[in-house]
N, C-alpha and C positions, 0 to 999 in steps of 0.2 A: 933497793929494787921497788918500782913502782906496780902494785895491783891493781885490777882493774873491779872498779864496786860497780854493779848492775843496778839501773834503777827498777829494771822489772826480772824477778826470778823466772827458771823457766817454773812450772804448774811440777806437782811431785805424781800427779798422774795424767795421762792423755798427753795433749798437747799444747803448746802454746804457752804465754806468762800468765803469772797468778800475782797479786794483790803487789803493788808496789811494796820498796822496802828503803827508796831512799824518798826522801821532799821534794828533789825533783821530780821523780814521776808521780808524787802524788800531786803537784803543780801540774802536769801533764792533763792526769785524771781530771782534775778539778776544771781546767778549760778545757775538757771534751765534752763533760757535763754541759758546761755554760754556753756550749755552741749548739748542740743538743736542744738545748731548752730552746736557746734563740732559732733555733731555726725551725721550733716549731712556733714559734712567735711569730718571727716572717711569711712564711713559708706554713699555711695554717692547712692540717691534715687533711680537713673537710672540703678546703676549697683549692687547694693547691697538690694535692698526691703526689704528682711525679714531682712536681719540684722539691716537696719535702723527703720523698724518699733518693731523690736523686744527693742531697744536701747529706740526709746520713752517710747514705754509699760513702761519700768523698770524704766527711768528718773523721768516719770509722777509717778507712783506710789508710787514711795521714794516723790518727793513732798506733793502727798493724805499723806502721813504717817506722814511728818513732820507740813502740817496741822493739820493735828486730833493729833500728841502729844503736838502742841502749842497753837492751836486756842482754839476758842469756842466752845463748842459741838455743832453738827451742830443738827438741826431737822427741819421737813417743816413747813415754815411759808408762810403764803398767805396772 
């Protein structure tokens, strides 16, 4: 019988995932960081705002997406 190994746990309080547990999502992690930086490379805070803020929105949100299609289903725990 095959299980299913989460790359990202859900969080043991609140909501949402907590710290990777497998290499691939810390591979995940590690190019959100590196688009992150790039895009504050490209996309320079002081002279470009919306586009760099527009750049996270979308960075972070493809992250949210590849947690909820890898992790754990998240729900609140207290």
């Amino acid at each position: 019988m095959l299980t299913h190994v989460y790359w990202f746990p859900a969080k043991t309080s609140g909501w949402g995932w907590g710290i990777p547990v497998r290499w691939e999502g810390w591979a995940v992690l590690a190019v959100y960081v590196m688009l992150l930086v790039a895009a504050g490379a490209v996309f320079r805070p002081d002279r470009h705002r919306v586009r760099f803020l527009l750049s996270v929105v979308v960075i972070s949100a493809a992250l949210v997406a590849v947690c909820w299609l890898t992790g754990e289903p998240p729900h609140w725990r207290s």
